[in-house]
C-alpha positions as CSV (number, residue, x, y, z in Angstrom):
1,X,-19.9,-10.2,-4.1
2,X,-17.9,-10.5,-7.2
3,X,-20.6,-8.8,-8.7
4,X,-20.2,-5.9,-6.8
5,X,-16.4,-5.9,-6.9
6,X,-16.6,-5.8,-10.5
7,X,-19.1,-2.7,-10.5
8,X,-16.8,-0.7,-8.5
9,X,-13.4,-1.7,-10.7
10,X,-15.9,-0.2,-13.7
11,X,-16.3,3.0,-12.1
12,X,-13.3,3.4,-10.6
13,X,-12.3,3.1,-14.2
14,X,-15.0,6.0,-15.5
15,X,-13.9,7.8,-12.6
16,X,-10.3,8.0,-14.4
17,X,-11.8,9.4,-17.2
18,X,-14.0,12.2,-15.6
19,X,-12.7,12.7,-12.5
20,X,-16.3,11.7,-10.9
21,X,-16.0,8.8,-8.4
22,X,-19.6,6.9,-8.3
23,X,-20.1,4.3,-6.4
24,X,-23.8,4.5,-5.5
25,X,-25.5,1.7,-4.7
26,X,-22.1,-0.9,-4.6
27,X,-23.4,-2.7,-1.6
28,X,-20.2,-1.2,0.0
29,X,-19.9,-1.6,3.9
30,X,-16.2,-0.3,3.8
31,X,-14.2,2.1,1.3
32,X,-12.5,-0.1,-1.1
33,X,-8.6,0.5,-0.9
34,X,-8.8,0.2,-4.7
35,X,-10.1,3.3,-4.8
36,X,-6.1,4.9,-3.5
37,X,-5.1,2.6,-6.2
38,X,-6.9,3.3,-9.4
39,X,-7.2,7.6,-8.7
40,X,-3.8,8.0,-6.8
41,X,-3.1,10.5,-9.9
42,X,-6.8,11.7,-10.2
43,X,-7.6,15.2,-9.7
44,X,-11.6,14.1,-8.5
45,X,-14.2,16.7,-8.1
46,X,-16.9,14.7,-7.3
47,X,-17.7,12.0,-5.2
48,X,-20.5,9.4,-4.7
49,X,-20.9,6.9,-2.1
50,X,-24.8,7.3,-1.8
51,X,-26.6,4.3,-0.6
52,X,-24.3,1.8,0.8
53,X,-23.8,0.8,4.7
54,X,-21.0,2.6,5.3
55,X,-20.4,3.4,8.8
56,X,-17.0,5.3,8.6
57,X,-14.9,7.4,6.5
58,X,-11.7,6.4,6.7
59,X,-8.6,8.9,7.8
60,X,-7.3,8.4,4.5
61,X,-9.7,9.1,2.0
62,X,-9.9,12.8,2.9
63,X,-6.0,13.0,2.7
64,X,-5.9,11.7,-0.7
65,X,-8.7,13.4,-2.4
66,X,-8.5,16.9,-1.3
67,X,-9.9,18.3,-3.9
68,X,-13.5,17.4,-4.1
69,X,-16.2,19.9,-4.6
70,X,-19.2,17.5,-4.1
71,X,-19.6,15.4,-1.9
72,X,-22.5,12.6,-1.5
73,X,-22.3,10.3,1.2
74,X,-26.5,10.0,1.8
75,X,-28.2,7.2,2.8
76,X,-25.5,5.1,4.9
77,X,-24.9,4.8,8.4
78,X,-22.1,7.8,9.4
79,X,-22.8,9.2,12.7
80,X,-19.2,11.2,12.9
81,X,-16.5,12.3,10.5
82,X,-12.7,12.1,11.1
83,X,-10.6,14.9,12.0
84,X,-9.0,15.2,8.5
85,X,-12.0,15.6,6.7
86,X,-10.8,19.3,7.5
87,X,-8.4,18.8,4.9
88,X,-11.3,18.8,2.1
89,X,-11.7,22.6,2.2
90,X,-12.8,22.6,-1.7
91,X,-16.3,21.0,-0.9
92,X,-19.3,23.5,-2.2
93,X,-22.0,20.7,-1.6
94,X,-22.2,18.3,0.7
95,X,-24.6,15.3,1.4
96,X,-24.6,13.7,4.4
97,X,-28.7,12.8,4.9
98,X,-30.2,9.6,5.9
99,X,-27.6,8.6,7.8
100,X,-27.3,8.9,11.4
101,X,-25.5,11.9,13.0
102,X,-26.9,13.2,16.5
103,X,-25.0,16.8,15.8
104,X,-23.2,18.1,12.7
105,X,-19.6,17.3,13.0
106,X,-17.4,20.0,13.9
107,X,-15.3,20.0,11.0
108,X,-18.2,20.9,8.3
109,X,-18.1,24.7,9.8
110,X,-14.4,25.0,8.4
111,X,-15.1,24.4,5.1
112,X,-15.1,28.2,3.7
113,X,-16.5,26.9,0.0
114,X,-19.6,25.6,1.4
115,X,-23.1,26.5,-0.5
116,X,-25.7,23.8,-0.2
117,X,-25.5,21.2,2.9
118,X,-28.0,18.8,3.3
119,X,-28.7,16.9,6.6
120,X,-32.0,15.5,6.4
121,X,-33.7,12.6,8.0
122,X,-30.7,12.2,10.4
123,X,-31.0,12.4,14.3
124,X,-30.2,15.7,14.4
125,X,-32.0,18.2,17.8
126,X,-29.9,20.9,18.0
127,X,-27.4,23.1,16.1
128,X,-24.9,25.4,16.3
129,X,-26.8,28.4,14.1
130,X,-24.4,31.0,15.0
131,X,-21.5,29.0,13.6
132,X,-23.7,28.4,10.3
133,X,-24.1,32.1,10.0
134,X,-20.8,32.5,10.0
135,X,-20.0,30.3,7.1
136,X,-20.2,33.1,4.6
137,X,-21.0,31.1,1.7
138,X,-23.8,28.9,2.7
139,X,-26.9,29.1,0.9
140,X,-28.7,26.3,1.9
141,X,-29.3,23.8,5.0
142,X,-31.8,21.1,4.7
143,X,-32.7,19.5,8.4
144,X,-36.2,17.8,7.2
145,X,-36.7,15.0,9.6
146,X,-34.8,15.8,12.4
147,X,-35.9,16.3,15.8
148,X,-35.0,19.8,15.8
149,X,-36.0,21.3,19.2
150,X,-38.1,24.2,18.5
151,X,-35.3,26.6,19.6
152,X,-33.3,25.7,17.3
153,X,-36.4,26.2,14.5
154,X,-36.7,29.3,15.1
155,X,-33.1,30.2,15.4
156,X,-32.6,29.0,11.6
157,X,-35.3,30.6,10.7
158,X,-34.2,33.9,11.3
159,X,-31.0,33.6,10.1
160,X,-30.3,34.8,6.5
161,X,-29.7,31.2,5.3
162,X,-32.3,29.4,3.0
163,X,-33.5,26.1,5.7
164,X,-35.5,24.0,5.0
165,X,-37.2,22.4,7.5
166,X,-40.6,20.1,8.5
167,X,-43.9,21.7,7.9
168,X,-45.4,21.6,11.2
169,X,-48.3,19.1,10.0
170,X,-44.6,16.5,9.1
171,X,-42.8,17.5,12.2
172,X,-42.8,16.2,15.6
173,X,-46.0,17.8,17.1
């Protein structure tokens, strides 16, 4: 534990520097309040919480770091977003696989800087492609290893968006 604790004071401290909050593999199983503490002044851009068991995202964090463009929250256990994660409307990437969302939460379609959005190995069966094809900047969706109904395949596949998806051989045949 104090291990951990002092990882995260160390990166909180890089993150001062260049505006990149890391904290990958911390063992986290909340968001540390430090993290309002130490960047309160921080203008971050990027953000990191890949591989920990988190299982919420507090109201908060959103309303204080607004202006993220990249966001990695892979390989926890999210299954929803809060409402003000509407505020972040500077994300261009966002990473929310191998975690364990049964839909994608509402408030990704408002985010109007969106490029590359990857969802893969979630729980994921259906989604809403007409709303993803209104998102005018999306490049790229990834849904590998989700239970995708066929449908909903072959609705992403015709749209102009690049998806990637299961070959059928990895898919659920």
């Amino acid at each position: 534990m104090a291990a951990e604790a002092a990882l995260v004071a160390q990166r909180l401290q890089e993150a001062q520097e260049n505006n990149k909050i890391d904290l990958t593999s911390c063992g986290l199983m909340k968001f540390p309040n430090a993290i309002y503490i130490f960047l309160k002044h921080t203008p971050v851009q990027s953000c990191s919480f890949s591989n920990n068991q988190l299982k919420r995202i507090p109201p908060r964090f959103p309303m204080t770091f607004k202006t993220i463009q990249e966001l990695n929250m892979s390989d926890n256990k999210l299954s929803e977003f809060p409402e003000e994660m509407s505020e972040m409307t500077d994300i261009q990437t966002l990473d929310i696989s191998k975690n364990q969302f049964t839909c994608l939460p509402d408030v990704v379609y408002q985010y109007s800087k969106l490029h590359r959005l990857k969802l893969d190995h979630n729980h994921i069966s259906d989604i809403d492609v007409e709303r993803l094809i209104q998102m005018s900047s999306l490049q790229e969706v990834d849904l590998r290893g989700n239970p995708l109904s066929p449908e909903a395949k072959c609705r992403l596949q015709e749209s102009s968006i690049k998806v990637l998806l299961d070959r059928p051989e990895e898919g659920d045949s």
